[in-house]
C-alpha positions in Angstrom: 14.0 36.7 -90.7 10.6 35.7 -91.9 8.4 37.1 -94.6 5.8 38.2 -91.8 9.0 40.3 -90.5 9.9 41.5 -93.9 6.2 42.6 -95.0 6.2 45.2 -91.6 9.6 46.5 -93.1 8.0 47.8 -96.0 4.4 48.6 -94.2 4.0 50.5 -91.0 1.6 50.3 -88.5 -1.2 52.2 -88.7 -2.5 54.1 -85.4 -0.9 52.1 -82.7 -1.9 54.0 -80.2 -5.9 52.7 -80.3 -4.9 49.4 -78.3 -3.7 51.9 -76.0 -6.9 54.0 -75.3 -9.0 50.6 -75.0 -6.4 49.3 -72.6 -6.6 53.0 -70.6 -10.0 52.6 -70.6 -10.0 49.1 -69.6 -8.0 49.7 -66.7 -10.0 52.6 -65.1 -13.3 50.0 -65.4 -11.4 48.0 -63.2 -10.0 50.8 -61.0 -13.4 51.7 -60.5 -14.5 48.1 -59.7 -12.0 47.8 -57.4 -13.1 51.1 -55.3 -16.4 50.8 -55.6 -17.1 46.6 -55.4 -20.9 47.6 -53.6 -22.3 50.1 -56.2 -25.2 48.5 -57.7 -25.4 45.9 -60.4 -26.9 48.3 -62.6 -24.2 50.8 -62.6 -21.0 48.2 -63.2 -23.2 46.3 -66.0 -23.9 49.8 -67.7 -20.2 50.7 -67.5 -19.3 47.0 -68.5 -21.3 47.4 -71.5 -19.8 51.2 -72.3 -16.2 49.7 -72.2 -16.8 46.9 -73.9 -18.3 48.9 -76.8 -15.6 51.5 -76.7 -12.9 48.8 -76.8 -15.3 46.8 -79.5 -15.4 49.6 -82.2 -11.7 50.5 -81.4 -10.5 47.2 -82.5 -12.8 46.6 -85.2 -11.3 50.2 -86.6 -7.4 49.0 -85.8 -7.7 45.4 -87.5 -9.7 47.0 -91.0 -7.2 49.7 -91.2 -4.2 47.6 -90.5 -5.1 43.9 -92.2 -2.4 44.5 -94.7 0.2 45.0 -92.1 -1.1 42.4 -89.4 -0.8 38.9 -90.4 -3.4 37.6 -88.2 -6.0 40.6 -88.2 -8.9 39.0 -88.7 -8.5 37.8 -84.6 -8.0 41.4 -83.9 -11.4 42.3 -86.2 -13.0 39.0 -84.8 -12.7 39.4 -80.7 -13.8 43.7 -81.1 -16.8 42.4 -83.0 -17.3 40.0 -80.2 -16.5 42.8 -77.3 -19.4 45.0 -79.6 -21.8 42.5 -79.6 -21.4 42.0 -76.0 -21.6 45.1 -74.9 -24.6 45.6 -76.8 -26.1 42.7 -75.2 -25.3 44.4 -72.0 -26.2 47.9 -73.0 -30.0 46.5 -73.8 -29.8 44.0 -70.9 -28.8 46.0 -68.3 -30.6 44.3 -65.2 -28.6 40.7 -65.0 -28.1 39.0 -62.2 -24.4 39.3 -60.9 -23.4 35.3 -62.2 -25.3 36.0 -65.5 -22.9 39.4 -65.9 -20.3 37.2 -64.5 -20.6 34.4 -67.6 -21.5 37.0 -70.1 -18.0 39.1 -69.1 -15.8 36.0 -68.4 -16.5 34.5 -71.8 -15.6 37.9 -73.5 -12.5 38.4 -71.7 -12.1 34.8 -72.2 -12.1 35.0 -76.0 -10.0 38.2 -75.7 -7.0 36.7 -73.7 -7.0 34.0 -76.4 -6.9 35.9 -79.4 -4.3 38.0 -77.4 -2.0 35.0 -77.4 -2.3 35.1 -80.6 -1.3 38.2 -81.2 1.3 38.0 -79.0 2.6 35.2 -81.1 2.3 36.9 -83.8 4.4 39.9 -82.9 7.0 37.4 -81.6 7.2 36.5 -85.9 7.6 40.1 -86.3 10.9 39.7 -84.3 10.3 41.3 -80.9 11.6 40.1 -78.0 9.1 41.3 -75.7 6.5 39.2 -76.7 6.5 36.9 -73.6 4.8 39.7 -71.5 2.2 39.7 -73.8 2.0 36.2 -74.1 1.7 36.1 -70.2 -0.9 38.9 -69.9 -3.1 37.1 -72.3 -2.8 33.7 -70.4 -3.7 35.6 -67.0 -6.8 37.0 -68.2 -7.5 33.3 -69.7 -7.0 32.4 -65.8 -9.0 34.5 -63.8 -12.2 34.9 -66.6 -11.8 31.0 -66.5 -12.3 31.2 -63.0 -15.3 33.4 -63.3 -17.2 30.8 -66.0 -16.7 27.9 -64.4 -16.7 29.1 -60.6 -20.5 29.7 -59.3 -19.4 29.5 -56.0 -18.1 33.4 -55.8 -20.8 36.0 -55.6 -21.3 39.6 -55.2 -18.3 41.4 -54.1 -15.8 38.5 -55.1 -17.4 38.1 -58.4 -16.8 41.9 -59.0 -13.1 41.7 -57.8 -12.3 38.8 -60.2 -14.1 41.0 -63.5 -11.8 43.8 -62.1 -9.0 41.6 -62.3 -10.1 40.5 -66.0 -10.6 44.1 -67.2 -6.9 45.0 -65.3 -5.0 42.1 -67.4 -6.8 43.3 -70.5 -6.0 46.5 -70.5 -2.4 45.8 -69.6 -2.2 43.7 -72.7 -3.5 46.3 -75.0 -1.5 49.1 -73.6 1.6 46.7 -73.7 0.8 45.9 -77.2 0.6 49.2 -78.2 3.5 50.3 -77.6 5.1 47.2 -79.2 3.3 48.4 -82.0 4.6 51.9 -81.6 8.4 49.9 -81.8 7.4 48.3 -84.8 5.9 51.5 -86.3 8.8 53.9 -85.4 11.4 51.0 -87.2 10.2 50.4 -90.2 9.9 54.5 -91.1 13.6 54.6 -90.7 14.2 51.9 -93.6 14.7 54.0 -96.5 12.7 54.0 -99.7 16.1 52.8 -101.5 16.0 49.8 -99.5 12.0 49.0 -99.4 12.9 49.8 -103.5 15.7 46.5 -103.2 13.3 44.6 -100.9 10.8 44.8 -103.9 13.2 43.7 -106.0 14.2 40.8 -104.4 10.3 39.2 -103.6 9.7 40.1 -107.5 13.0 38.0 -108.5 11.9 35.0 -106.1 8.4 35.6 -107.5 10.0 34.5 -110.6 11.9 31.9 -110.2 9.5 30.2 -108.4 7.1 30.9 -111.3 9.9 29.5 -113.9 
């Protein structure tokens, strides 16, 4: 058991359940890319930019209030600052072509799914053992937004299929995660305050022999 594991004992995680309103909210962008592939460019970029700014604030609120618990929380506060900036960028930029919108959402997605595996590998150190979906979500949306950077070739309709997909593996992720998070949150309130008391204890005795 690692000290990343033994820090979450004594903290909880704080509302768990805002990776699962961005990945909610993720997921009904992309059903609604899926059902309506044709509606104009404007529309999807304006809803692009709308989910990527709810999701955006959402994290950046999640990784501040949690950086004591989260070991890596700066990637959580560093890809919603990322999402926020590009869906401002989109919000104020509305009228892109479809392979501009397709490089501008690819390379957020793209940065997403890899700080996902990230985060994924970071709750495996917390000691859970689903961690491998997470991981695998995370390296699908690498996949397919991959596919949209680097693939001019698809246009229109495909190109909004494959941002569908994107959106659909991100929000999987973060509702996924959440409710990891809801595990982890739900565990460490049943430790009692005796033993968060002995846990102290222990991390100020190694504190001082270490310092001896």
């Amino acid at each position: 058991m690692n000290s990343v594991f033994l820090k979450t004992i004594k903290n909880t995680i704080k509302h768990w359940y805002i990776p699962l309103l961005v990945g909610i909210f993720f997921i009904i962008v992309s059903i609604i890319s899926f059902a309506s592939p044709i509606s104009s460019l404007l529309t999807l970029s304006i809803l692009f930019a709308l989910s990527f700014l709810f999701g955006g604030v959402s994290e950046i609120i999640f990784s501040i209030v949690n950086k004591h618990q989260l070991e890596n929380w700066g990637w959580s506060l560093a890809f919603g600052i990322i999402t926020f900036l590009a869906g401002f960028s989109l919000l104020i930029h509305p009228n892109l072509s479809i392979n501009v919108l397709a490089f501008y959402i690819g390379f957020t997605v793209l940065f997403r799914s890899i700080a996902a595996i990230s985060f994924a590998l970071d709750i495996k150190s917390y000691g859970n053992k689903n961690y491998g979906t997470l991981l695998a979500f995370g390296v699908l949306g690498a996949i397919f937004s991959f596919i949209l950077i680097s693939n001019p070739i698809f246009t229109g309709m495909s190109v909004v299929v494959l941002i569908a997909i994107s959106f659909l593996f991100a929000g999987l992720f973060s509702i996924f995660l959440a409710f990891q998070l809801r595990k982890l949150h739900k565990s460490s309130k049943t430790i009692s305050a005796e033993l968060k008391e002995k846990y102290d204890d222990i991390i100020e005795e190694i504190r001082n022999e270490w310092n001896d």
